[in-house]
C-alpha positions in Angstrom: 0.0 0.0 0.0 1.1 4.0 -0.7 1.8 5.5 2.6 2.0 9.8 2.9 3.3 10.6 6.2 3.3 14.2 6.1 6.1 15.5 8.3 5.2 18.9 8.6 2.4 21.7 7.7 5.1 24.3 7.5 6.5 25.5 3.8 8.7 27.5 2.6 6.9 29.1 -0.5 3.4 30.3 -0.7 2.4 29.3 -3.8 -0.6 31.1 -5.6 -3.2 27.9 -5.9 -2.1 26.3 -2.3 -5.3 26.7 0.0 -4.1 23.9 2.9 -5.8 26.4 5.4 -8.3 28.7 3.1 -11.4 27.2 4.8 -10.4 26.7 8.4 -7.6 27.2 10.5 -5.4 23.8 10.7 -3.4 24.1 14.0 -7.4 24.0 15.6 -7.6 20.3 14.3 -5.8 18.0 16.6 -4.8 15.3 13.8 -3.0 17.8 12.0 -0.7 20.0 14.3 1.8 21.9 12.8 5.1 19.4 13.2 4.6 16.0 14.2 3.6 14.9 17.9 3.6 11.4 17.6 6.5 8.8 18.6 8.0 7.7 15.1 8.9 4.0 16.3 5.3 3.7 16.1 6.0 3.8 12.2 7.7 0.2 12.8 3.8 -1.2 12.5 4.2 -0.3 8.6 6.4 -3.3 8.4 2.9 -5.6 8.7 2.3 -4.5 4.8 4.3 -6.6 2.7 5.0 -4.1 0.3 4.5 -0.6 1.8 5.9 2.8 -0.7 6.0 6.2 1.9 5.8 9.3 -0.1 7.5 12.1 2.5 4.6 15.0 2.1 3.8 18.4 3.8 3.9 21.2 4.0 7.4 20.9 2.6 9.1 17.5 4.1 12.5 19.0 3.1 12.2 21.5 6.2 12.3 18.0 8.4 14.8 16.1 6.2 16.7 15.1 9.4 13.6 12.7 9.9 14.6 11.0 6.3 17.5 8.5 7.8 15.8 7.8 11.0 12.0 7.2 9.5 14.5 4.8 6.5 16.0 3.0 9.0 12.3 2.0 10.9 10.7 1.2 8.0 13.9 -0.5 5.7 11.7 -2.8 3.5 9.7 0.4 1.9 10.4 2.2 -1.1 11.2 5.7 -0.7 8.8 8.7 -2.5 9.1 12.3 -2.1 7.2 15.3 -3.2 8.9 18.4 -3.0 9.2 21.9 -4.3 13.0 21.3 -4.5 13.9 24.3 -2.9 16.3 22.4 -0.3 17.0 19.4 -2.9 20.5 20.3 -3.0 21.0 20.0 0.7 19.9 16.5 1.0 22.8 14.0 1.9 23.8 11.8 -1.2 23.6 8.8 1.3 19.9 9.5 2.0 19.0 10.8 -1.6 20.2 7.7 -3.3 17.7 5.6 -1.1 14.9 7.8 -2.9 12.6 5.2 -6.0 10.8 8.6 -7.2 11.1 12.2 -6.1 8.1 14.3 -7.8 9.5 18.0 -8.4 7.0 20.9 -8.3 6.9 22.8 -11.5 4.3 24.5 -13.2 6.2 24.6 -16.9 8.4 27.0 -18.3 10.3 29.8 -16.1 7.0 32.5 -16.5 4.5 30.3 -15.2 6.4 29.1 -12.7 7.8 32.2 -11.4 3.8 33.4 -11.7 2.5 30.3 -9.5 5.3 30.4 -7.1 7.6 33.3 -6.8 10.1 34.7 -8.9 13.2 32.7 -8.9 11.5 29.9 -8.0 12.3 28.3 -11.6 16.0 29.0 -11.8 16.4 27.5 -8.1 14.7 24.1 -8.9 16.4 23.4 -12.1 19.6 24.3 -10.9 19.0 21.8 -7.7 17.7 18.9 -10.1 21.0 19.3 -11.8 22.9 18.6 -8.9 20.8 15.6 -7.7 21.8 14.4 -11.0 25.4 15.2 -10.8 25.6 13.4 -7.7 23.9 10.7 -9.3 20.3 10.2 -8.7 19.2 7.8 -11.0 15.4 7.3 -9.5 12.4 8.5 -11.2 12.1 12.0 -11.5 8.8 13.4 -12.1 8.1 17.1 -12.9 4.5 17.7 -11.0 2.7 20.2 -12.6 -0.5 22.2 -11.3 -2.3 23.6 -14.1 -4.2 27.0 -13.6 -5.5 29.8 -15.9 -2.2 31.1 -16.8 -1.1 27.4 -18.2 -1.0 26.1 -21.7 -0.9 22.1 -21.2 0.8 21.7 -24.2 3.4 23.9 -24.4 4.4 23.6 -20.8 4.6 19.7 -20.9 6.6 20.0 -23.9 8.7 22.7 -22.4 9.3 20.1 -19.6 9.9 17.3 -21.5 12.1 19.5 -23.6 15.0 20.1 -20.6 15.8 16.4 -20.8 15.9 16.9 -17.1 12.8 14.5 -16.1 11.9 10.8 -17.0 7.9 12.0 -16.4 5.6 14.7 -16.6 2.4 14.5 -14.6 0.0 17.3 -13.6 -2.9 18.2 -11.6 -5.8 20.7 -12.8 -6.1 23.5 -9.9 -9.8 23.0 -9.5 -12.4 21.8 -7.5 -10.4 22.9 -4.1 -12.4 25.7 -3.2 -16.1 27.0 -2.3 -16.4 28.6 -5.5 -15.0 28.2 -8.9 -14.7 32.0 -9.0 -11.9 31.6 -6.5 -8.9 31.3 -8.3 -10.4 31.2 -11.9 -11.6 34.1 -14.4 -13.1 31.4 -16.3 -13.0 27.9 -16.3 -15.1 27.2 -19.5 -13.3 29.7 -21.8 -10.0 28.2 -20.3 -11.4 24.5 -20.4 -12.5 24.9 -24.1 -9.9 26.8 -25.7 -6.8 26.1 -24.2 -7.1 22.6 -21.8 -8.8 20.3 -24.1 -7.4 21.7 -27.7 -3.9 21.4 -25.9 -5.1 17.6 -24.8 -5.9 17.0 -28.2 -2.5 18.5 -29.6 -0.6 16.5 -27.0 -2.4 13.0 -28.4 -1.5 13.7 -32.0 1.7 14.1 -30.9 2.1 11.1 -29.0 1.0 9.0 -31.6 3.3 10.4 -34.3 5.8 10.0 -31.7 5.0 6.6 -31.1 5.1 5.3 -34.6 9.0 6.1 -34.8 9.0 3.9 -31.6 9.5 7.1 -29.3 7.2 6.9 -26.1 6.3 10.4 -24.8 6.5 10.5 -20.9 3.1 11.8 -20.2 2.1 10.2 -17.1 -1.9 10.4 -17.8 -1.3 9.1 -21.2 1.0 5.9 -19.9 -1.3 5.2 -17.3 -4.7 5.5 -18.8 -3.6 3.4 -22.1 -1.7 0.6 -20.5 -4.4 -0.2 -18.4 -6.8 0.1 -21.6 -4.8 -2.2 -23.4 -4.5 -4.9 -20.6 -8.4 -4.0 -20.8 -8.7 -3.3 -17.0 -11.4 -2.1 -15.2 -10.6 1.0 -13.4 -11.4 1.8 -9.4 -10.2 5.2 -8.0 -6.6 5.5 -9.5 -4.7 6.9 -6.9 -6.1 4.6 -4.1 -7.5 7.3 -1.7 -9.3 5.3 1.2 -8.5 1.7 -0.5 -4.8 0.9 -1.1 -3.8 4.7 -0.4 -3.6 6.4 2.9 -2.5 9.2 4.8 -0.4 9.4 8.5 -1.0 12.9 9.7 1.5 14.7 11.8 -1.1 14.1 14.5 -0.5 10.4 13.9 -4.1 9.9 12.8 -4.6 7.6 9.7 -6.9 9.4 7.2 -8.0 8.5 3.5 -5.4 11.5 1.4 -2.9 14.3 2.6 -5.0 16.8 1.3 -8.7 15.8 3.2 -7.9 17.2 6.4 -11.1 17.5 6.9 -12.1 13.7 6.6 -12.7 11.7 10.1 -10.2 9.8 10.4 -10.1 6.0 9.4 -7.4 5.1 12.5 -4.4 5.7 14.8 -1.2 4.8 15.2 -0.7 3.3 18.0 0.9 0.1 19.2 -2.3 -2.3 18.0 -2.0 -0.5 14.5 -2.3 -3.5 11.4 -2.3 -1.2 8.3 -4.2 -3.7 6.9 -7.0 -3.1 9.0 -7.8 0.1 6.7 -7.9 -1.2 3.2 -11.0 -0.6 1.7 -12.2 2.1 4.0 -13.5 5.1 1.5 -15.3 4.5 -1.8 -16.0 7.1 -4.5 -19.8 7.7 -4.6 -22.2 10.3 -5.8 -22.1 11.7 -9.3 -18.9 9.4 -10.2 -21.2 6.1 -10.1 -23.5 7.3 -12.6 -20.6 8.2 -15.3 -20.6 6.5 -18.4 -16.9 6.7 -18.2 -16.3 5.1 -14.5 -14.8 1.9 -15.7 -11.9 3.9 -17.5 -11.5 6.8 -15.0 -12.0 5.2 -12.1 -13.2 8.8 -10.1 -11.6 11.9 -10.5 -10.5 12.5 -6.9 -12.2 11.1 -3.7 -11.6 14.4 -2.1 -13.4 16.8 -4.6 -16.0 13.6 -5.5 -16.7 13.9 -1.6 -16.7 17.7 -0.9 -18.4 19.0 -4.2 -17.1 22.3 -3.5 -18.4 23.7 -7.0 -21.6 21.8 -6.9 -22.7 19.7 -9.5 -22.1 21.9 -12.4 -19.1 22.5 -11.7 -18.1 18.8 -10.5 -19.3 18.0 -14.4 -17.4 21.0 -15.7 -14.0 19.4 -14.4 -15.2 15.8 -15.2 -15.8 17.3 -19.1 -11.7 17.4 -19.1 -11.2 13.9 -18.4 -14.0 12.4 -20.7 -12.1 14.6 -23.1 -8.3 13.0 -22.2 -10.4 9.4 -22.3 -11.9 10.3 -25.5 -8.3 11.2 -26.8 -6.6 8.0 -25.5 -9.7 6.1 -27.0 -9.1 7.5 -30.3 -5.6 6.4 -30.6 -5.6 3.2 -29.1 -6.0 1.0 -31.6 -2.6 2.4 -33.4 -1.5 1.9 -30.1 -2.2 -1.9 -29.7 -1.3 -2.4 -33.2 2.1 -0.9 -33.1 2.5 -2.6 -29.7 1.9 -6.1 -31.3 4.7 -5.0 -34.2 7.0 -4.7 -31.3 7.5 -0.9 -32.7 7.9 0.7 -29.0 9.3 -0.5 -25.3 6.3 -1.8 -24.1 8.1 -1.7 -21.0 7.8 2.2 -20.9 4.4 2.1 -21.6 3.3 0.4 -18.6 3.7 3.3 -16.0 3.7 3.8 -12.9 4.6 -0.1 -11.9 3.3 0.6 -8.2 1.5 3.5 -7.2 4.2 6.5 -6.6 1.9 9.0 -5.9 1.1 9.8 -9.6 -3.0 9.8 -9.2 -3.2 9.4 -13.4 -6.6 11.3 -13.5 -5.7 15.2 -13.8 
């Protein structure tokens, strides 16, 4: 199972789209203080999964990277995730960085939007840090994370990304659907959704394919992950696990369903009777997801947003319009797909992505 233990609330950036504590004030809820207040060696109950991954969250976890060695050493059978805005990448210990499957990089695209989302230098400073994980010879996953708001164009900031050579992924998250009202952080949504998102979807495809046929495969983690499982012909639950095979420790040392519910009861606590697989299975997408025509490819959106419907139901269908649209586009090419899979024309191998769940929730 996917484990986020979220080490700390605290940041060092205040990015434009981050809204942790927009609605309510998170020191006042006593699973999520600011630092953690529960005894780590309780962490050692972990070891009952047989094949636990931990995904270092916050806040930013680099602000408590002299937890890293110590939480490594408790938990020694786990592979290692972390998300991070890569501010403090280049301060992290070789020793401990090597020990790292996947480290997902915050960045928006190109140095503009970036800068726009998250401060200006903000760009310069993660690039220049990625460079030096690689110098020092990270070979792990690397996996620019995008968040895609109004000022993005999706594809030419994933083909910005791809184009620095610097990432073996792309993946990205629409900013939407985290706030009372779409009118929060959005002009408008539609215009945005119709002219730029879904074109820029459909541009990225065609690309892909063309790609494809000279046996090139395109890291675009939505792509990989939607079409591999459509050729193995699976039928899809909620891809990134939320509540299921997915689960959050807070810095409380509560156990709730994803690091970004906060406000979900949680499932359970850490304490010295903790089985982790006590929790599997606790949370299940419901509501307007399980009467999509589309629920057996998708899987559900986001268990958070499918359970808070801050937009309301128009708005829940405006978002959802964007991924019938990427299904739509990976349905369209598929058979090309298949067929220049069976000539042996691409790595299949690259194609079927992510081989455990590393956080990546495939659905945008």
């Amino acid at each position: 199972m996917l484990w986020f233990l979220t080490l700390t609330q605290s940041c060092n950036l205040a990015c434009k789209y981050c809204g942790s504590s927009e609605n309510f004030d998170i020191e006042d809820l006593s699973p999520h203080p600011r630092e953690i207040s529960f005894d780590l060696n309780l962490l050692k109950r972990i070891q009952k999964d047989p094949d636990p991954v931990i995904a270092f969250y916050g806040g930013e976890p680099l602000l408590k990277m002299r937890l890293f060695k110590q939480i490594m050493e408790l938990i020694p059978n786990a592979k290692y995730v972390l998300q991070t805005n890569a501010i403090l990448l280049s301060k992290l210990k070789t020793e401990i960085l090597h020990k790292f499957d996947c480290i997902l990089i915050s960045v928006d695209g190109d140095e503009k939007v970036t800068d726009y989302n998250r401060g200006e230098g903000t760009y310069q400073k993660v690039l220049e840090n990625i460079r030096n994980i690689r110098e020092r010879g990270f070979k792990g996953d690397l996996i620019a994370r995008m968040t895609i708001s109004e000022v993005s164009d999706i594809y030419t900031d994933v083909l910005h990304l791809i184009s620095l050579g610097l990432f073996d992924h792309i993946h990205w998250q629409i900013d939407c659907l985290w706030d009372s009202e779409m009118t929060a952080r959005w002009k408008d949504f539609y215009k945005w959704r119709d002219e730029i998102y879904n074109p820029g979807i459909t541009k990225l495809a065609a690309l892909f394919i063309e790609e494809l046929r000279k046996g090139n495969v395109l890291p675009i983690v939505p792509f990989l992950g939607l079409l591999s499982s459509f050729i193995e012909g699976k039928k899809a639950t909620l891809r990134c696990g939320a509540g299921r095979t997915s689960f959050n420790i807070t810095t409380g040392g509560y156990v709730n369903a994803c690091p970004v519910a906060p406000e979900f009861d949680p499932i359970s606590k850490l304490d010295d009777d903790f089985d982790p697989n006590s929790v599997r299975d606790s949370v299940f997408i419901g509501g307007l997801c399980n009467d999509c025509e589309i629920l057996d490819k998708c899987g559900g959106r986001c268990l958070y947003t499918n359970k808070n419907m801050w937009w309301g139901k128009k708005g829940f269908r405006a978002v959802c319009n964007t991924v019938k649209h990427l299904v739509a586009q990976m349905d369209e090419i598929l058979p090309e797909v298949k067929d220049l899979a069976q000539k042996k024309v691409f790595d299949m191998d690259l194609m079927n992505y992510p081989k455990y769940n590393n956080t990546c929730e495939i659905i945008p």
